[in-house]
C-alpha positions as CSV (number, residue, x, y, z in Angstrom):
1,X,127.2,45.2,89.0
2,X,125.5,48.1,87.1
3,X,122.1,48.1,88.8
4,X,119.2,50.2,87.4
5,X,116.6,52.3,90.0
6,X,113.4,54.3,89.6
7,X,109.6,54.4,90.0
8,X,107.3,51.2,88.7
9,X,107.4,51.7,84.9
10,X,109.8,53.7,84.3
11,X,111.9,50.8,82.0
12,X,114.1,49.2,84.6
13,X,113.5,45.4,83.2
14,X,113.6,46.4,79.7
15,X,116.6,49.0,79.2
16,X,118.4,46.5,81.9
17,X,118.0,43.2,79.3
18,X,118.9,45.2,76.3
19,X,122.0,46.9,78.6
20,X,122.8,43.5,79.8
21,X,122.9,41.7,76.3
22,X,125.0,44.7,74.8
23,X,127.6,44.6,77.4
24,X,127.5,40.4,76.9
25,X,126.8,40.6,80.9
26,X,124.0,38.5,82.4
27,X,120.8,40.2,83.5
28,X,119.0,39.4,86.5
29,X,115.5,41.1,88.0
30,X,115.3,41.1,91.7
31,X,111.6,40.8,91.4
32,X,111.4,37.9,89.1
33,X,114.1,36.4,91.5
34,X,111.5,36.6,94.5
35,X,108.9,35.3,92.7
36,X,110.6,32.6,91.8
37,X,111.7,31.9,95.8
38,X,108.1,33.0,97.1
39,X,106.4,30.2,94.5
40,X,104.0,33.1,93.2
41,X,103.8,36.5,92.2
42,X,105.0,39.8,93.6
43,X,101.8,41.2,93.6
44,X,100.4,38.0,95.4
45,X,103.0,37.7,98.0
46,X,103.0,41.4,98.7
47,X,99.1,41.3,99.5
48,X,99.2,38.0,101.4
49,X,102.0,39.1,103.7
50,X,102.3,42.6,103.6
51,X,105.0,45.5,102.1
52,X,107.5,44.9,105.4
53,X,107.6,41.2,104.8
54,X,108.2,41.8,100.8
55,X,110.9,44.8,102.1
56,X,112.9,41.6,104.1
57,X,112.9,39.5,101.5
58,X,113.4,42.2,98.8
59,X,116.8,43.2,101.1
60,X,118.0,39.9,101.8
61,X,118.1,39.2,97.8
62,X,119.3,42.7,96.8
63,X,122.2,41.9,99.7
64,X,122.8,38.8,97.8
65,X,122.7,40.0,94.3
66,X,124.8,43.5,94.6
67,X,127.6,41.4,95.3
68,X,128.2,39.5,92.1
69,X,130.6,42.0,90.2
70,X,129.9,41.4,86.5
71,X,126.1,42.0,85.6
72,X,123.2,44.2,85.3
73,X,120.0,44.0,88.0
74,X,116.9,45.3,87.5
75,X,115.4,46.4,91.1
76,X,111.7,46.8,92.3
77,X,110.7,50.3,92.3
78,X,110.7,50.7,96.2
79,X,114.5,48.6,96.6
80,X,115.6,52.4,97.9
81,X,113.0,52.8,100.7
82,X,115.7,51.0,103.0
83,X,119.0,52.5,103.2
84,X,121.2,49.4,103.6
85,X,119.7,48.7,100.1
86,X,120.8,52.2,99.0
87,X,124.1,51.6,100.7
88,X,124.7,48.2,99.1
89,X,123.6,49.4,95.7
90,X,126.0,52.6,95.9
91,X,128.7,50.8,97.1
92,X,128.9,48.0,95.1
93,X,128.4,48.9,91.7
94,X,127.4,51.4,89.7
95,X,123.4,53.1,89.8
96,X,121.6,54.2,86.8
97,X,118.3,56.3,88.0
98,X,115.7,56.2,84.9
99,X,114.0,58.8,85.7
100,X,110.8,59.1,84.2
101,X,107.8,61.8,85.5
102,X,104.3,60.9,87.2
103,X,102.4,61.4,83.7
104,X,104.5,59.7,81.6
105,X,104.7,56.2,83.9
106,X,100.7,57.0,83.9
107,X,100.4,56.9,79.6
108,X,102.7,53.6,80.2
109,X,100.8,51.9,83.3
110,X,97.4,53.2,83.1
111,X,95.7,49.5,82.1
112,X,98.9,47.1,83.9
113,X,96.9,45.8,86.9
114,X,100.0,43.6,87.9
115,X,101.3,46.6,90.0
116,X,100.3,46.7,94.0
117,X,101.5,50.1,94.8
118,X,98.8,51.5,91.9
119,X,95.4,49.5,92.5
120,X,94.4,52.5,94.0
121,X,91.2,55.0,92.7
122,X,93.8,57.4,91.6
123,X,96.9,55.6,90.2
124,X,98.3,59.4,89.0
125,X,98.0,61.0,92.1
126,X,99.5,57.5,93.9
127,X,103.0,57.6,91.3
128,X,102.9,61.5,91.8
129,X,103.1,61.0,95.6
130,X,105.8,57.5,94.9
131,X,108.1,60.4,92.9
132,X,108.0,63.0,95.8
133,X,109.0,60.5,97.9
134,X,111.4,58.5,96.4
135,X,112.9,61.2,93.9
136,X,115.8,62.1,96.3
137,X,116.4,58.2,97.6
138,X,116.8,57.6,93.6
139,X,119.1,60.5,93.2
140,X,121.0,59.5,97.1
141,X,121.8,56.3,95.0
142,X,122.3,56.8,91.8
143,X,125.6,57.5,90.0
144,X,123.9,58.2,86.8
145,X,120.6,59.8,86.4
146,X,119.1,59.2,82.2
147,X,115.7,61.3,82.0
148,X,113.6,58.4,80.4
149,X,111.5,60.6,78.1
150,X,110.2,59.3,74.7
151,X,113.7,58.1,73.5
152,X,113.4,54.3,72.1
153,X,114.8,51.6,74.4
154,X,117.9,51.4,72.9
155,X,118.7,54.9,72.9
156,X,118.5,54.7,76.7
157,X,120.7,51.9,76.5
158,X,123.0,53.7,74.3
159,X,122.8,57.1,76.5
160,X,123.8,54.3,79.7
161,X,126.6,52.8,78.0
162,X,128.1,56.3,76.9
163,X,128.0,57.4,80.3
164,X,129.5,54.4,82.0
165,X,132.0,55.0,79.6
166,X,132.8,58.1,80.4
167,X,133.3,57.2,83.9
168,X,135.5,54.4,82.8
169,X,133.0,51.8,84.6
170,X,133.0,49.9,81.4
171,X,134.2,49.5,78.7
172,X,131.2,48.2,75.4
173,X,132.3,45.5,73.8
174,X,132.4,46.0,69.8
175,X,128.9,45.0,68.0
């Protein structure tokens, strides 16, 4: 499993479909999985019954998911707050961290209201205080950091796929 960390915005579901469909592996989005078990939105379920109720569920489906061998996951920005979750990730597969700074998630997620963490006065001071904290649990995780930048989606994926190849985690399948 090559499973992609980092803070809310910062290209997780994106890179990880376009990764997922150039390595021919299948893509799944631990978020979109809850969602799908909870019967409504992450946002919804997270304000109805709180972070630590969304953390149990979160970990019971990243448990589940981080051991199928072959694919690519996409995981909520806060999957690493728990560190079975770190643990699991780490251990059974491979962790990108895209890293991406407080002002550039804020250019990307300054009007996206479909965020809990950021429905806060001061959504840049909120991801600048998510990135001092969860900086080093991304990096405790990760295998790979890619500094997410201004490069187009599929240089990211191409930047991933070079690295995992250098690592001999994978190897691309000819386009």
């Amino acid at each position: 499993m090559i499973a992609l960390v980092g803070l809310p915005g910062s290209g997780k579901s994106t890179v990880g479909k376009q990764l997922a469909r150039r390595l021919h592996l299948p893509f799944f989005d631990s978020d979109q999985i809850i969602e799908g078990r909870v019967g409504c939105s992450v946002k919804s379920y997270f304000e109805r019954e709180g972070e630590d109720r969304f953390r149990d569920l979160e970990e019971s489906v990243l448990d589940e998911l981080t051991q199928i061998s072959d694919g690519v996951l996409s995981t909520g920005g806060g999957a690493v707050l728990r560190p079975v979750n770190r643990r699991h990730l780490r251990e059974r597969g491979k962790v990108i961290y895209l890293k991406s700074t407080p002002d550039e998630l804020f250019r990307r997620l300054r009007h996206d209201v479909n965020r809990p963490l950021l429905q806060v006065p001061d959504p840049l001071g909120r991801l600048r205080e998510l990135f001092v904290a969860r900086d080093p649990l991304y990096r405790e995780t990760a295998h790979f950091v890619i500094e997410t930048g201004r490069p187009s989606v599929s240089t990211l994926v191409n930047m991933i796929v070079m690295q995992l190849e250098l690592s001999g985690s994978v190897v691309a399948p000819l386009e």
